[in-house]
C-alpha positions, 0 to 999 in steps of 0.5 A: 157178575163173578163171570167177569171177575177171571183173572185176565190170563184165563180169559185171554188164554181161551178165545173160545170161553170169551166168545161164550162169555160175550153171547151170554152178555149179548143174551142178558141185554136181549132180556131187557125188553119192554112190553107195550101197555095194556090200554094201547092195543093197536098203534092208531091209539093216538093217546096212547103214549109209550116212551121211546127209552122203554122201547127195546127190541131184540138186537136193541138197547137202551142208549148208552146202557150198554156202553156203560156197562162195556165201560163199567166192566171195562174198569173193572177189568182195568181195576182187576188188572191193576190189582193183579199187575199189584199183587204181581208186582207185590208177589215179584217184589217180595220174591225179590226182597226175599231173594235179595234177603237171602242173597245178602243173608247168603253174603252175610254168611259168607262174610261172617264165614270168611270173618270166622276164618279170619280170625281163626288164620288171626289166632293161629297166626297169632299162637304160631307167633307165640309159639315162635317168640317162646321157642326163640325165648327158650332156645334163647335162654338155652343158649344163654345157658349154655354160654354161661356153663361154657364160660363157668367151665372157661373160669373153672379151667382158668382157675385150675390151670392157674391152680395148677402152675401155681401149684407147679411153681411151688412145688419148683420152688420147694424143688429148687429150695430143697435142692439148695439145701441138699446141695448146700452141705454147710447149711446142713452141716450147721442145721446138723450141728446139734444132732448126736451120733446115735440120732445121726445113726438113727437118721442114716436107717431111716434113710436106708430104709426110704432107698429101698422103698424108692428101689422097689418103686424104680423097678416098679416103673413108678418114677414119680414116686421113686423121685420122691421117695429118695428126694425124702431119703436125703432130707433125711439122711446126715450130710457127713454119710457122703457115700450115702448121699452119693447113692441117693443122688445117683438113684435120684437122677436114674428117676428123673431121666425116666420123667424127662427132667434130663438137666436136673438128672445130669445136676444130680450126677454131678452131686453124686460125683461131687460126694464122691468122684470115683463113683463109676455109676454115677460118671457113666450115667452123667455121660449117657445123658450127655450124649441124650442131650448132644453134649457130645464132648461133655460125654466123652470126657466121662467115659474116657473117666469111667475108663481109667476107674474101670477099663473093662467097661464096655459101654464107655470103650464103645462110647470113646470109639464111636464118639470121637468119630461123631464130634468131628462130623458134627463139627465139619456141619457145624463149620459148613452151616457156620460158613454158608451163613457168612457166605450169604452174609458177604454176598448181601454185602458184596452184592452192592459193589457187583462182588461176590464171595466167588471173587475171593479165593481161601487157601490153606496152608499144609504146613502152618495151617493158616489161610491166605485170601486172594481176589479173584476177578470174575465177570459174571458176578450179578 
């Protein structure tokens, strides 16, 4: 019976093998006959009994034999078809499992892929981040430090500046106390008392001595250390060497003008000139810086006494010929600003009442000098 169990799809996909298949079914039951008994040779033998189920003939069958064949083998196909149509279905449904295994191992890796990247975008978003924090940190702490370095160089600086003011403030102080001292000569005379001629002597060498280093210093152009040199020559030299003195004060004061400490320049002038007044050096320095500061008046009065002591002084001769012109120009602007200011100063004044300064007129007078005020009328004033 292994012919009828072909799958369903060879069978029905080749009609002519069915055919073959049929008429070699249709052969197998032709083969069922059943022959008459020996003892009943003839058919008038009345005793002679066949059974009509034995009865076949070719192109007969047994009742219902072959349906149930047709039936039998009508379920086996039907079986044959279920089982077939289960292992399709089996077959399918593993394919599909595996598909759909695949489709979700397919997902899953995509999943644990992206997952992956994630996570790796996670660490490297983290590290940026971090990486971002310590560059601020650092850059931070940088600028931490480099506030700190800038506000220890503020203090430093503070701390020098004060430093040096306090330092400037002593040395104006020890300035403006030695200078007491120079200047004041009862003081050194009583500090002097005590000293013997020969020490007096011996202080007035040294003193010498000390004017040549500061001459040598002038003419090197070192003020500054001319200025203390001959500052240390008259703490040395006796106050009753007064020409002396003189000479060291007018050296002193040439130093000085060089620094630009023109007023304690002119102060020491007037020492010199003090310890002696015909010092002609020391009256026509004074004068030159007088008019440096625009004390014009003060200046001529100096060379007009450098004049007297000595007339063939060029300086003071040009001096008492241009100076004069000078003040008296300096004196009219003076007097114009003088007088535009109280012009503006009236009219404010005026303003109120609707007057001017125009409404006033001022005369003078040739002869006497004097000046009269008369009020004008004028109808324009604002």
């Amino acid at each position: 019976m292994h012919i009828f169990k072909m799958n369903r799809e060879q069978r029905h996909g080749n009609p002519a093998r069915q055919e073959e298949e049929e008429q070699e079914l249709d052969d197998f039951y032709d083969c069922e006959e059943t022959l008459e008994p020996a003892h009943c040779k003839t058919a008038e033998l009345q005793h002679c009994y066949i059974r009509p189920e034995t009865l076949t003939d070719r192109g007969e069958e047994p009742r219902g034999g072959h349906q149930e064949q047709r039936d039998k083998l009508q379920n086996e196909e039907q079986q044959s078809d279920r089982l077939q149509q289960e292992e399709e279905q089996q077959q399918s449904d593993r394919l599909q499992d595996e598909e759909e295994q695949q489709q979700s191992d397919r997902l899953q890796e995509q999943q644990d892929k992206l997952q992956k990247e994630e996570q790796q975008n996670d660490r490297l978003q983290e590290e940026e981040q971090q990486s971002d924090m310590l560059q601020e940190e650092e850059e931070q702490q940088q600028s931490d430090r480099l506030q700190e370095e800038e506000q220890c160089d503020r203090l430093q600086e503070e701390e020098e500046q004060q430093s040096d003011r306090l330092q400037e403030e002593e040395e104006d102080l020890d300035s403006e106390m030695q200078q007491q001292v120079e200047f004041d000569d009862d003081y050194l005379r009583e500090v002097e008392k005590e000293l013997t001629d020969e020490e007096k002597e011996s202080r007035r060498q040294q003193s010498l001595t000390l004017k040549e280093t500061g001459n040598g210093q002038f003419k090197a152009a070192e003020w500054a250390a001319a200025e203390r040199t001959y500052s240390q020559a008259l703490v040395v030299c006796p106050v009753c060497f007064s020409t002396e003195r003189a000479v060291l004060f007018s050296n002193r004061a040439a130093a000085r003008a060089h620094l630009g400490v023109k007023e304690r320049a002119i102060s020491d002038c007037s020492r010199a000139i003090e310890l002696n007044p015909d010092y002609v050096r020391a009256l026509l320095r004074r004068a030159e810086l007088y008019e440096q500061t625009e004390k014009l008046d003060e200046a001529l009065d100096d060379y007009k006494k450098v004049l007297e002591r000595d007339p063939n002084n060029g300086s003071a001769r040009g001096a008492c010929t241009r100076l004069p012109q000078q003040i008296q120009d300096r004196n009219e602007k003076l007097k114009e600003e003088m007088m535009g200011k109280l012009k503006d100063l009236g009219n404010m004044i005026l303003r109120p009442f609707g007057l001017s300064t125009n409404n006033f007129q001022v005369n003078q007078d040739q002869n006497t000098g004097s000046y009269s005020v008369n009020f004008v009328q004028n109808n324009n004033n604002r």
